[in-house]
Wavefront OBJ file of the C-alpha trace (Angstrom):
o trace
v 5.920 51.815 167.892
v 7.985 49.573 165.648
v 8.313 46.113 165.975
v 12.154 46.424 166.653
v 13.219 47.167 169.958
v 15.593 50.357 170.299
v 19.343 49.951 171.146
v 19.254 52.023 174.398
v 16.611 52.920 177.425
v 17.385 56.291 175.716
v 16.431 55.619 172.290
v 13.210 54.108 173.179
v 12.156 57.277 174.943
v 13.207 59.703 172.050
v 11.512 57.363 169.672
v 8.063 57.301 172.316
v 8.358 61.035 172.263
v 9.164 61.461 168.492
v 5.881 59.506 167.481
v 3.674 61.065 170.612
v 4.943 64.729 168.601
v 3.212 63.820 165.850
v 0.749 61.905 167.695
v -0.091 65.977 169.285
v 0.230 67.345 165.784
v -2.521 64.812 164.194
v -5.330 65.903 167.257
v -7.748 67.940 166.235
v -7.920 71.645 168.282
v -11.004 70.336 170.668
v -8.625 67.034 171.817
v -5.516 69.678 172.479
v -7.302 71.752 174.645
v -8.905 68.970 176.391
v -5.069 68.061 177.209
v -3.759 71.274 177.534
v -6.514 71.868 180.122
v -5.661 68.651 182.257
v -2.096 68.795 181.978
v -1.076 72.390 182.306
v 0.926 72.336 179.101
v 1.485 71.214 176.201
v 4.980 69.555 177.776
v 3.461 68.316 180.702
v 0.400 66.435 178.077
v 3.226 65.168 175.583
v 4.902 63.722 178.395
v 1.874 62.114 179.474
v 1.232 60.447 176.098
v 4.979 59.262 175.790
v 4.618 57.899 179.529
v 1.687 56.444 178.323
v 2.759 54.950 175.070
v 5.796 53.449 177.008
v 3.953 51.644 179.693
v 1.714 49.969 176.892
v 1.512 46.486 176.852
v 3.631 45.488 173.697
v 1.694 43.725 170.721
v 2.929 40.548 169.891
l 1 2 3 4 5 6 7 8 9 10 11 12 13 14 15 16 17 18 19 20 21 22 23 24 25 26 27 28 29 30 31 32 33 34 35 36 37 38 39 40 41 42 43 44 45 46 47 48 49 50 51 52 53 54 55 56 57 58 59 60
C-alpha cells in the first residue's frame, strides 16, 4: 500500500483491489489454483486478498 492514506473509504478499497490484481497476476499457476480451489473463484480469492490486505496492520 502507499504510505498516503486515500481520500475516500472508496478509494482505499479500489486501490486494495487494484494492487491485490496484480498481486493475482504475479502468483505463479500452483499458488492460483491453491486459491482458486479454496475460494471457489478467482473473485471470491481476490476478494479475500483485498479483505486481507485491508485488515493489515499498517506499517509505521
Amino acid at each position: 500500500m502507499t504510505d498516503t492514506l486515500p481520500a475516500s473509504p472508496d478509494a482505499a478499497v479500489l486501490d486494495a483491489a487494484l494492487q491485490m490484481v496484480e498481486v493475482w497476476n504475479r502468483l505463479s499457476a500452483e499458488k492460483q489454483a491453491m486459491l482458486l480451489k479454496r475460494f471457489g473463484t478467482q473473485e471470491n480469492a481476490l476478494a479475500a486478498l483485498v479483505t486481507t490486505q485491508l485488515l493489515a496492520p499498517t506499517k509505521s
